[in-house]
BAFI-3210 file (N, C-alpha, C; in Angstrom, 3 decimals, decimal comma, padded with zeros to 6 digits):
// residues 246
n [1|2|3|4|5|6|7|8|9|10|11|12|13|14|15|16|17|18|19|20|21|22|23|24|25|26|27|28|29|30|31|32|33|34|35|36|37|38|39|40|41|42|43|44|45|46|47|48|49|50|51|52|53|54|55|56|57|58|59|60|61|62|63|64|65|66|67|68|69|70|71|72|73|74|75|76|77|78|79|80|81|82|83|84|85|86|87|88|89|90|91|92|93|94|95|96|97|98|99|100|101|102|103|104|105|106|107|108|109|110|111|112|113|114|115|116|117|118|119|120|121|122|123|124|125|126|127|128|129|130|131|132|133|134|135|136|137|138|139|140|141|142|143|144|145|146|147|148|149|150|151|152|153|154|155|156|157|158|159|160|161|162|163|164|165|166|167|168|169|170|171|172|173|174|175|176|177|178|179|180|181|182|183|184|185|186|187|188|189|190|191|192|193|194|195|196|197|198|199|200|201|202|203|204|205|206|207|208|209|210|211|212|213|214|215|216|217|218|219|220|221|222|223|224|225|226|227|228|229|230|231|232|233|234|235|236|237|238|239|240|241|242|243|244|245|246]
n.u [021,379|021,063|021,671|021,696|021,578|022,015|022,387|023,472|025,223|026,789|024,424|021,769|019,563|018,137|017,130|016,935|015,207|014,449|013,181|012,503|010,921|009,280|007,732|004,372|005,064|007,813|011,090|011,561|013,220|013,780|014,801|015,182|015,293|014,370|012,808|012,976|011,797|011,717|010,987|009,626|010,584|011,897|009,319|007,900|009,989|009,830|007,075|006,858|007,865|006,868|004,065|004,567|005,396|003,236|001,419|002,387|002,830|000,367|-000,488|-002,330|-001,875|-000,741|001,367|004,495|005,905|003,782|002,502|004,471|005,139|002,958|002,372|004,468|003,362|000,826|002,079|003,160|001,106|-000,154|001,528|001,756|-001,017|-001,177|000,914|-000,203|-002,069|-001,318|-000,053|002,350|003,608|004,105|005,723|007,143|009,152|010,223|012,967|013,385|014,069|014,108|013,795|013,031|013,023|012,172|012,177|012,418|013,609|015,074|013,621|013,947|012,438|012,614|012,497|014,396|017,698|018,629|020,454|020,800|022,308|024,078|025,813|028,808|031,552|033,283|032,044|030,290|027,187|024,425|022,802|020,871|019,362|019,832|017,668|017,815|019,464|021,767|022,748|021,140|022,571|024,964|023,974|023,442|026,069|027,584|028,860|031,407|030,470|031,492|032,196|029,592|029,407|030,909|029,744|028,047|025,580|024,602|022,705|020,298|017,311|014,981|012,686|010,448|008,950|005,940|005,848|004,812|001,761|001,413|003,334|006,354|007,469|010,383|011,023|013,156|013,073|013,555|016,021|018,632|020,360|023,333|024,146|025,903|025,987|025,429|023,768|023,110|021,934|021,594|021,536|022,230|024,321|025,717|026,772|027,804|030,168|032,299|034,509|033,218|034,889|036,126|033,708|032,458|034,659|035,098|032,453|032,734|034,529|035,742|034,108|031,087|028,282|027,391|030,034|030,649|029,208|029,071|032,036|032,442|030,078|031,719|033,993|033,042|031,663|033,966|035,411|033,613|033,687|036,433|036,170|034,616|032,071|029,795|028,391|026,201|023,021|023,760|022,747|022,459|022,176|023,073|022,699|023,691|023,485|021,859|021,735|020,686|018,558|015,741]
n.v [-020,819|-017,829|-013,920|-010,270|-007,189|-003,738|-000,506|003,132|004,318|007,464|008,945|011,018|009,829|006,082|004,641|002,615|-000,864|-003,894|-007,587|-010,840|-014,161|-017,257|-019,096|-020,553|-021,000|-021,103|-020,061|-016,396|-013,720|-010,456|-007,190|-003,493|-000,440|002,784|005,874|009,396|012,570|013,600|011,403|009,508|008,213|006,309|004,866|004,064|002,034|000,267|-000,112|-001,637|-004,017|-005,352|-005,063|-007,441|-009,443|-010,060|-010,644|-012,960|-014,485|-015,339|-016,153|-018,711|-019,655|-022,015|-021,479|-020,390|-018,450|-017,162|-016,145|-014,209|-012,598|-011,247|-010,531|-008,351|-006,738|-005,837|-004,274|-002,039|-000,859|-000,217|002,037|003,981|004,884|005,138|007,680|009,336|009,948|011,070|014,284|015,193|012,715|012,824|011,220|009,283|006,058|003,157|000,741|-002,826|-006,291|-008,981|-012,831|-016,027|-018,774|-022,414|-025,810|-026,834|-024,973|-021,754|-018,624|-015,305|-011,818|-008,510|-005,000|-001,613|-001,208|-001,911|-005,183|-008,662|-011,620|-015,085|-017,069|-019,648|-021,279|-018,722|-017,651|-015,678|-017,126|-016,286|-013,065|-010,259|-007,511|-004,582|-001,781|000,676|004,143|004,381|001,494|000,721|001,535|-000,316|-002,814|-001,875|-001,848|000,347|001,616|000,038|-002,047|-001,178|001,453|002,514|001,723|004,006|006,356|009,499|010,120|006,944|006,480|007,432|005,508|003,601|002,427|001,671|000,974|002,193|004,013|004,420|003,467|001,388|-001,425|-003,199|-006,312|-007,640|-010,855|-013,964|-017,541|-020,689|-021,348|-023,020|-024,899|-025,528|-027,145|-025,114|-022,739|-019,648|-017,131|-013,068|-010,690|-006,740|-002,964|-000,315|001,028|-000,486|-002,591|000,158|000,817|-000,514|-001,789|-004,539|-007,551|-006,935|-006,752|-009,679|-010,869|-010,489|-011,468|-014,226|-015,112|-017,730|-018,589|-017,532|-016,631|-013,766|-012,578|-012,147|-010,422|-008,294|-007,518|-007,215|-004,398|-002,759|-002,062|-001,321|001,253|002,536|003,114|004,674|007,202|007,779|008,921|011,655|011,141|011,266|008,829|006,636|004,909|001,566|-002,221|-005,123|-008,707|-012,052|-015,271|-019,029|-021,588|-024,540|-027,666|-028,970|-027,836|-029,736]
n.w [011,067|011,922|012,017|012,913|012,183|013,031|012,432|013,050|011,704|010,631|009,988|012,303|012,188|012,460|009,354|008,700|009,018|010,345|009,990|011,369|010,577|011,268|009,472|007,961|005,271|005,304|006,314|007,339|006,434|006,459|004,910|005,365|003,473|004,956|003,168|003,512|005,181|008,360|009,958|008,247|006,794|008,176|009,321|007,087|006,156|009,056|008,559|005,924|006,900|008,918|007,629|005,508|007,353|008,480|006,688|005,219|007,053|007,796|005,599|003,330|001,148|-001,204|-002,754|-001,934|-003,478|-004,519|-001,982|-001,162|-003,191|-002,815|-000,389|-000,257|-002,028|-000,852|001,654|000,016|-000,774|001,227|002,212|000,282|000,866|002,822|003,080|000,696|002,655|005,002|005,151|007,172|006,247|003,937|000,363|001,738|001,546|001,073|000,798|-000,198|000,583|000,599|002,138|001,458|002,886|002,138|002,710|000,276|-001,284|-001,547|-002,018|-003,776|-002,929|-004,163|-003,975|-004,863|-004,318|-002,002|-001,007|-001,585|-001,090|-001,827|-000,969|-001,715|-000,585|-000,502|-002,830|-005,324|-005,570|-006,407|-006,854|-006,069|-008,118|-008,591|-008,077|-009,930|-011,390|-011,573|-011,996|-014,307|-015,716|-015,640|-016,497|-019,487|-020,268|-019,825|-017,767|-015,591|-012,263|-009,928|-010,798|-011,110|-008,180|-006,953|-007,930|-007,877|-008,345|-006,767|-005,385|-006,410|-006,950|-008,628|-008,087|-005,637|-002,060|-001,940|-003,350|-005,719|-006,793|-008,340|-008,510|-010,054|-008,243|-008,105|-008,030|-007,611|-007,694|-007,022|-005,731|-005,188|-002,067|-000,161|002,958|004,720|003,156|002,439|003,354|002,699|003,508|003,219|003,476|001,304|002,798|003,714|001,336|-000,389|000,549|000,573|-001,596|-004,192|-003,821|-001,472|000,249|-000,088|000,871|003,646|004,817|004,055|005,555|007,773|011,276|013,356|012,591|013,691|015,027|012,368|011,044|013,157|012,954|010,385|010,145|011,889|011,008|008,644|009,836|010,616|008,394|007,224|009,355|009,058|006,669|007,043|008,039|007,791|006,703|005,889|006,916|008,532|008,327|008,324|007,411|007,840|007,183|007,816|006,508|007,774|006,450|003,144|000,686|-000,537]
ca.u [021,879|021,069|022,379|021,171|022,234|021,710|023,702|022,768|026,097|026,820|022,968|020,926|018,401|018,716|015,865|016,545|014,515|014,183|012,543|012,589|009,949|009,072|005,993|004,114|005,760|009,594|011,943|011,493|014,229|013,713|015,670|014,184|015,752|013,418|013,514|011,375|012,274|010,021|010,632|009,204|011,792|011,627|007,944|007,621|010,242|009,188|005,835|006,920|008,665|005,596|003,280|005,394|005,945|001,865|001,089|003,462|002,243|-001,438|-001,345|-002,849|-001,434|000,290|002,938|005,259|005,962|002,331|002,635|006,038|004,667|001,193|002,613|005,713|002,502|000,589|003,098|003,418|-000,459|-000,435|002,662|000,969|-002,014|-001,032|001,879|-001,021|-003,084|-001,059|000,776|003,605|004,649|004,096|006,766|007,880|008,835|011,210|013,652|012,852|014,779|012,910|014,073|011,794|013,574|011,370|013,327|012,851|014,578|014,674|012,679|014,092|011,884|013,105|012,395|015,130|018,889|019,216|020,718|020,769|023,575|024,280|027,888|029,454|033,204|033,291|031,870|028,949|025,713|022,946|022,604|019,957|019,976|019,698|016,749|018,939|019,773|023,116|023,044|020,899|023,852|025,811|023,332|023,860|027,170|028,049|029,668|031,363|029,456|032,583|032,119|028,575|029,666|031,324|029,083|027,313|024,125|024,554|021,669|018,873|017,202|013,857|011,704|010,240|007,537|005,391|005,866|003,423|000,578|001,345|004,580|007,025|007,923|011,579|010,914|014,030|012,817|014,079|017,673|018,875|021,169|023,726|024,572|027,351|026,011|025,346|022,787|023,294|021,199|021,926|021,419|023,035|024,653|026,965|027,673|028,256|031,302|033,759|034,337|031,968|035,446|036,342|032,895|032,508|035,785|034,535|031,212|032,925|035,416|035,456|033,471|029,783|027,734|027,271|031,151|031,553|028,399|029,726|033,091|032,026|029,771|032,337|035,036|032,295|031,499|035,210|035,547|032,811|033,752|037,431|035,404|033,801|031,278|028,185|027,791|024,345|023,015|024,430|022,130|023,313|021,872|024,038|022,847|024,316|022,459|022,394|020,776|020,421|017,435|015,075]
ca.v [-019,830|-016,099|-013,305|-009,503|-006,048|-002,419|-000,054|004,145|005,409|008,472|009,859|011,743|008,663|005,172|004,541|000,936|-001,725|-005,306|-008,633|-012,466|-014,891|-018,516|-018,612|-021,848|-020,912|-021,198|-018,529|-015,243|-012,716|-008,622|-006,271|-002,381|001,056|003,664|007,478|010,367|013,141|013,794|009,927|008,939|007,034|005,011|004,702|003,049|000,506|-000,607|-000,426|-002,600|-005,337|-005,513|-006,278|-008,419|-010,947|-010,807|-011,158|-014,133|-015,737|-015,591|-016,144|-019,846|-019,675|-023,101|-021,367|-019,827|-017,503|-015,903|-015,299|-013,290|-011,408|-010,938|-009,771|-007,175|-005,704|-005,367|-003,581|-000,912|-000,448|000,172|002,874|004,697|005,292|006,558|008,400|009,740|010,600|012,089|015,528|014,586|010,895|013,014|011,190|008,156|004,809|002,311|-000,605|-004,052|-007,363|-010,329|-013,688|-016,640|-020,025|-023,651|-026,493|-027,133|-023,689|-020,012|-017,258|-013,749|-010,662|-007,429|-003,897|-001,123|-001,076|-003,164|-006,580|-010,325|-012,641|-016,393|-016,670|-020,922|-021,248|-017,500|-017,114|-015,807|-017,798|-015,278|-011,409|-009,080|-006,786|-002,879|-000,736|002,698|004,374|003,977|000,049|000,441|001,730|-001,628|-003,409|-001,112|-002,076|001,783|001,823|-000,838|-002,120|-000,466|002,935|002,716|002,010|005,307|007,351|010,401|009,729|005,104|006,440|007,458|003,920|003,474|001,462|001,190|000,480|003,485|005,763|004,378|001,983|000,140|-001,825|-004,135|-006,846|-008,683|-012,075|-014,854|-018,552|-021,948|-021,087|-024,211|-024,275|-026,632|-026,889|-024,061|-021,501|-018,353|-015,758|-012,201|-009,415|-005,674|-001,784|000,258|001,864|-001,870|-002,615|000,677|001,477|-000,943|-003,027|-005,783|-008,180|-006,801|-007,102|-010,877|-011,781|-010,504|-012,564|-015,595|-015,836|-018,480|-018,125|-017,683|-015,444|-012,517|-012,055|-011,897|-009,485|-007,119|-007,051|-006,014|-003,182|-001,588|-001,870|-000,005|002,831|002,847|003,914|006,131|007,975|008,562|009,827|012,808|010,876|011,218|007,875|005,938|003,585|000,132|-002,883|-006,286|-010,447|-013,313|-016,509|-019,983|-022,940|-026,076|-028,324|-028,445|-027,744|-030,859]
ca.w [012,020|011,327|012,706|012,092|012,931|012,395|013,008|012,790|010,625|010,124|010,075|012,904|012,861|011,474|009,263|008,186|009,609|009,939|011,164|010,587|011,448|011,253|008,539|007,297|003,771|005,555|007,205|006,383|007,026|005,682|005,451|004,466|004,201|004,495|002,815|003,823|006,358|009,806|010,362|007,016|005,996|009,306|009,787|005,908|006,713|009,801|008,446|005,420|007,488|009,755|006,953|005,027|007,973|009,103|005,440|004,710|008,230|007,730|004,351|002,995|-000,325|-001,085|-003,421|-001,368|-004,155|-004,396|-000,669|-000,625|-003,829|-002,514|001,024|-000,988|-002,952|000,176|002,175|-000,591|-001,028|002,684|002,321|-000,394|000,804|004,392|002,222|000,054|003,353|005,955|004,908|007,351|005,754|001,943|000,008|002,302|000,682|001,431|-000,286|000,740|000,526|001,337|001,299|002,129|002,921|002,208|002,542|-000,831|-002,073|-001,385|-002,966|-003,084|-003,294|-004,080|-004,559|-004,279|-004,100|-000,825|-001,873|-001,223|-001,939|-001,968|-001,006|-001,565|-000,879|-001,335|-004,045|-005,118|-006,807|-006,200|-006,044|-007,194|-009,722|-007,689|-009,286|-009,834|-012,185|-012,250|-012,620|-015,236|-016,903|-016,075|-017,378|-020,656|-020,653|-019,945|-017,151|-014,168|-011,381|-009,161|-011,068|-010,529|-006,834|-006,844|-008,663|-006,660|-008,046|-007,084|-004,424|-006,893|-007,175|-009,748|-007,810|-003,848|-001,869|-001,007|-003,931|-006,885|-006,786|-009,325|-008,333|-010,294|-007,065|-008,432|-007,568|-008,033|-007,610|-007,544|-005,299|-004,418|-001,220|000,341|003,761|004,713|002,610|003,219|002,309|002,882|003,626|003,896|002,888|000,537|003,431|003,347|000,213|-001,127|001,325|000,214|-003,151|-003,629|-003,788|-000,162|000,872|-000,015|001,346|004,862|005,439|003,555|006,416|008,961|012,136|013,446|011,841|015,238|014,980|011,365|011,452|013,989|012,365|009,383|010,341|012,955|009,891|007,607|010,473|010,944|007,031|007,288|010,225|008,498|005,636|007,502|009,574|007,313|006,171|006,154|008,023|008,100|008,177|008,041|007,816|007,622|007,377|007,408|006,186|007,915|005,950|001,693|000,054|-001,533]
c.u [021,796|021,453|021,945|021,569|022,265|022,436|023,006|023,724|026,105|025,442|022,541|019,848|018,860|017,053|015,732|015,822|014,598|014,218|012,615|011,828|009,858|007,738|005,619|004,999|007,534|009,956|011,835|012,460|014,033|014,528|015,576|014,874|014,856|014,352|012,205|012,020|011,009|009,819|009,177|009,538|011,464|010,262|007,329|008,614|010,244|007,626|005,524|007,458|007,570|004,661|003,620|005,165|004,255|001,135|001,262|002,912|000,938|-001,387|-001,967|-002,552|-000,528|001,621|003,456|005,721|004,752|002,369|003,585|005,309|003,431|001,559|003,601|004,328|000,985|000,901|003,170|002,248|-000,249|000,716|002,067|000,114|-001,626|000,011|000,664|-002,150|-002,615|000,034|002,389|004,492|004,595|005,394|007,767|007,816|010,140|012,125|012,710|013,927|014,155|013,228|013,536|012,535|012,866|012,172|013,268|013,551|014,591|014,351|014,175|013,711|012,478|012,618|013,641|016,658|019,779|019,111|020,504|022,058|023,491|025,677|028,047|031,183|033,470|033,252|030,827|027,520|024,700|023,430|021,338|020,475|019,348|019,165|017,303|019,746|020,737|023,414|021,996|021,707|024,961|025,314|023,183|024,972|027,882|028,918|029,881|030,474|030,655|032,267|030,417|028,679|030,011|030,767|028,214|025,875|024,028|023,440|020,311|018,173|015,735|012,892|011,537|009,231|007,130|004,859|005,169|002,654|001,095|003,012|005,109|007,891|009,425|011,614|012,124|013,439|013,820|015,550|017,435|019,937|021,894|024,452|025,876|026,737|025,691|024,646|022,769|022,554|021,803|021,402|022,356|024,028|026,290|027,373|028,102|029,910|032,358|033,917|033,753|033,489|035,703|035,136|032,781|033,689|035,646|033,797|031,690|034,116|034,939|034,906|032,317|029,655|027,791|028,656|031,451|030,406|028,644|031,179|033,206|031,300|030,684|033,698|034,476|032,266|033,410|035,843|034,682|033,408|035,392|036,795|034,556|032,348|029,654|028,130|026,455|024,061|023,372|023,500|022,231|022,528|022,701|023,406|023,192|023,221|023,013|021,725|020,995|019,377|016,506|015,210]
c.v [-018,442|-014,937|-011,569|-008,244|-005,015|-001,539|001,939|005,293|006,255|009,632|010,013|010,349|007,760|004,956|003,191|-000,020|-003,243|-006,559|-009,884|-012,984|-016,269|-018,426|-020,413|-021,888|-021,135|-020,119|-017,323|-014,322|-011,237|-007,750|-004,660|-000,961|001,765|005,003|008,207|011,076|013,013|012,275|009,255|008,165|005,891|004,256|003,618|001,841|000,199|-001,051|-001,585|-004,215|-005,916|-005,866|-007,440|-009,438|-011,475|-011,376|-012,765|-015,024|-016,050|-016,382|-018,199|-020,027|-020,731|-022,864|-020,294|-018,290|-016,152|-015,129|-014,646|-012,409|-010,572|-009,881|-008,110|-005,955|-005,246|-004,615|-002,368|-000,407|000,694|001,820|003,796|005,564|006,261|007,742|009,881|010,912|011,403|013,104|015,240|013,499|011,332|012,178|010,264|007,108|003,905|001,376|-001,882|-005,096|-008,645|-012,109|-015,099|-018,200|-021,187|-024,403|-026,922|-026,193|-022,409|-019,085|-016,131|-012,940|-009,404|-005,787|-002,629|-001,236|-001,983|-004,684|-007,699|-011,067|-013,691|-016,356|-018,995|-020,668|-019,705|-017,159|-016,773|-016,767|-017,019|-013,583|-010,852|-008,330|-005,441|-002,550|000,239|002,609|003,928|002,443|-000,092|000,691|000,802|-002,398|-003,424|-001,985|-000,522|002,364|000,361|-000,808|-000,965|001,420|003,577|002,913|003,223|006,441|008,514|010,468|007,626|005,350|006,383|006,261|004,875|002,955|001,665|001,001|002,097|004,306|005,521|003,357|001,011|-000,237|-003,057|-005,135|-008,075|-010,063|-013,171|-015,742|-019,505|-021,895|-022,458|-023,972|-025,426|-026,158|-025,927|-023,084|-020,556|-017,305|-014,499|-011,110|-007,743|-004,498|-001,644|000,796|000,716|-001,763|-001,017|001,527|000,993|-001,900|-004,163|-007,212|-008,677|-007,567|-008,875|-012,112|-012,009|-011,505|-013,763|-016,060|-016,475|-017,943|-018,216|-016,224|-014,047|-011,933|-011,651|-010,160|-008,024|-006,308|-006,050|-004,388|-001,884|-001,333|-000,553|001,229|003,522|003,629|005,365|007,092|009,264|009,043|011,043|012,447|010,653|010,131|007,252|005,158|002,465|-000,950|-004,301|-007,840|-011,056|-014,698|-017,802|-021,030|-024,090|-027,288|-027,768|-028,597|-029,178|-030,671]
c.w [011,389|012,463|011,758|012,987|012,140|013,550|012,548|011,535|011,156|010,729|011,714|013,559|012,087|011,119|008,055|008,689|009,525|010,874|010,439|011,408|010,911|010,628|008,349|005,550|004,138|006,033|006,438|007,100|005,797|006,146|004,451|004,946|003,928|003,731|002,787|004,888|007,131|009,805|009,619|007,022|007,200|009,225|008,359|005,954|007,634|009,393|007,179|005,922|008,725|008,619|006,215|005,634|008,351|007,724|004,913|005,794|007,807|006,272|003,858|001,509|-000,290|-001,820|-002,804|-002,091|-004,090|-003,286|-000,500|-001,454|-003,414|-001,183|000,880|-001,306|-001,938|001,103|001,245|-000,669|000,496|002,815|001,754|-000,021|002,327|004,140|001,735|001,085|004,729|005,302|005,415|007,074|004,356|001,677|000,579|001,476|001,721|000,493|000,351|-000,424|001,289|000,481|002,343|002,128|003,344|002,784|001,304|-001,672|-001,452|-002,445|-002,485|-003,819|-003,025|-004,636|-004,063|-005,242|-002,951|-001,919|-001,239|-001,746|-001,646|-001,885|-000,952|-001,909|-001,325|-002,326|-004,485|-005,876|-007,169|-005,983|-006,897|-007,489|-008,828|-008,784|-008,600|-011,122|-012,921|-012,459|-013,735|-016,285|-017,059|-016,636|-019,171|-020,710|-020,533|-019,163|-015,947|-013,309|-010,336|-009,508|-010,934|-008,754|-006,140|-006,979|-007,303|-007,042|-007,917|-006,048|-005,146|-007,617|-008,057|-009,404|-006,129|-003,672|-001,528|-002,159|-005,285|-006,427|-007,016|-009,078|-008,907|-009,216|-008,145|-007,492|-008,000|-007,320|-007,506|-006,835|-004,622|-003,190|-000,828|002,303|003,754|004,186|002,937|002,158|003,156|002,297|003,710|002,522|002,088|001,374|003,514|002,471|-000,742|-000,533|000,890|-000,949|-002,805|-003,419|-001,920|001,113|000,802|000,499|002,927|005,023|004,720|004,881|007,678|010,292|012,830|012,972|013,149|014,738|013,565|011,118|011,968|013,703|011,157|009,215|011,130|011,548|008,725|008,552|010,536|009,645|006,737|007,815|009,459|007,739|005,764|008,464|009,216|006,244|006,260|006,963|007,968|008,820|007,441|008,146|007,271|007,948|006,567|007,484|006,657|007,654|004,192|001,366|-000,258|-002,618]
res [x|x|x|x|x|x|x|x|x|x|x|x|x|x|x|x|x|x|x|x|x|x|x|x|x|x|x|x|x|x|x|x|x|x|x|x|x|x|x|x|x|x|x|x|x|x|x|x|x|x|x|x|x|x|x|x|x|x|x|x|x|x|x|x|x|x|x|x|x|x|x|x|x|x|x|x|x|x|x|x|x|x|x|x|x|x|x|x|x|x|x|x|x|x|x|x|x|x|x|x|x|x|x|x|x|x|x|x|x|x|x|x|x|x|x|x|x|x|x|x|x|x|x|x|x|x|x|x|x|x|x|x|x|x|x|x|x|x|x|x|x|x|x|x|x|x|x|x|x|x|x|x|x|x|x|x|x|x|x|x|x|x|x|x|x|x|x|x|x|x|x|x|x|x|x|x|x|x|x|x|x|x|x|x|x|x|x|x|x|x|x|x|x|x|x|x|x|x|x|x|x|x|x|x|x|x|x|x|x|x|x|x|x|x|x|x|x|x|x|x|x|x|x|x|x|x|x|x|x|x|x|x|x|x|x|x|x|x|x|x|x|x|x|x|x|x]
***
């Protein structure tokens, strides 16, 4: 059961994106914030979540893996170059979150700051690791993930699609899953509004995914809005597994 929702914040335009499809490799669900003014930012993640899913469909690659990476590093070629060639998209890129469900496991591909989680019994098993600066400083040991959360530069990430050639695609393998669980999609525009404790206590509560979904985002605009109103965009997947892995 999945469940997906975007939301515009705060901002003028919303320039997150995202699509899920039924592939021969297993479910694919994306989820991509763009950045770029003059509907940059938009135009590279819709334009990454559009090749991604025709990539991943077409592709004939029997390891599920090759085809998520192959389709991530396709999608950025493609960003680049129309980046590179129209004056008005100078300087567009995007995040991306991409997570590819077999029945024998789930992949998850990442570039960015947008996350993924694995939530059992509220708790978590899975997250990626945010390319930005400032978690390279938790990684240090230099500062909290929380004080990173806070920080006024936790936006300037290290990595996207669009904005070099040559791209490092964060690939995690081998996620096993058991019925109930729950994998979670979303922007920075989510998790950076409310402690990651808060946040995982939300989507772990009882329910169907739509309602817990909708709750959560109108709770985040509802923080925003007290906060002066210029929050980001909010961009949300929830899904519940019914069925465990092989």
């Amino acid at each position: 059961m999945t469940y997906i929702q975007s939301n515009i914040g705060g901002r003028a335009e919303n320039q997150d994106f995202y699509g899920s499809a039924h592939t021969k490799s297993g479910e694919l669900i994306i989820v991509c914030d763009g950045m770029g003014g003059h509907n940059g930012g938009r135009h590279a993640a819709e334009k990454a979540v559009q090749i991604i899913i025709k990539e991943v469909t077409k592709s004939n690659d029997t390891n599920p893996i090759k085809a998520l990476r192959g389709a991530i590093l396709k999608a950025n070629e493609a960003i680049w170059h129309e980046s590179d060639t129209n004056a008005s998209l100078k300087g567009m890129g995007s995040t991306v979150v991409a997570l590819l469900i077999t029945p024998e496991k789930a992949i998850c591909g990442h570039v960015g700051d947008s996350r993924i989680y694995q939530l059992r019994k509220r708790k978590i098993l899975h997250r990626t690791s945010d390319h930005s600066q400032v978690f390279d400083l938790v990684r240090q040991g230099k500062i909290t993930e929380e004080q990173a959360r806070l920080s006024d530069k936790s936006n300037v990430i290290t990595r996207s699609l669009g904005t070099k050639l040559a791209l490092n695609v964060e690939i995690t393998d081998n996620i096993s899953y058991k019925t109930a669980d729950r994998f979670f999609l979303c922007t920075d525009g989510i998790w950076s509004m409310i402690p990651e404790s808060q946040l995982i206590e939300m989507i772990s509560e009882e329910g169907n995914v739509e309602s817990i979904i909708t709750n959560l985002i109108e709770k985040i605009n509802t923080i925003g809005i007290a906060n002066g109103g210029n929050h980001d965009n909010l961009t949300a997947a929830l899904i519940e597994m019914e069925t465990s892995s092989k």
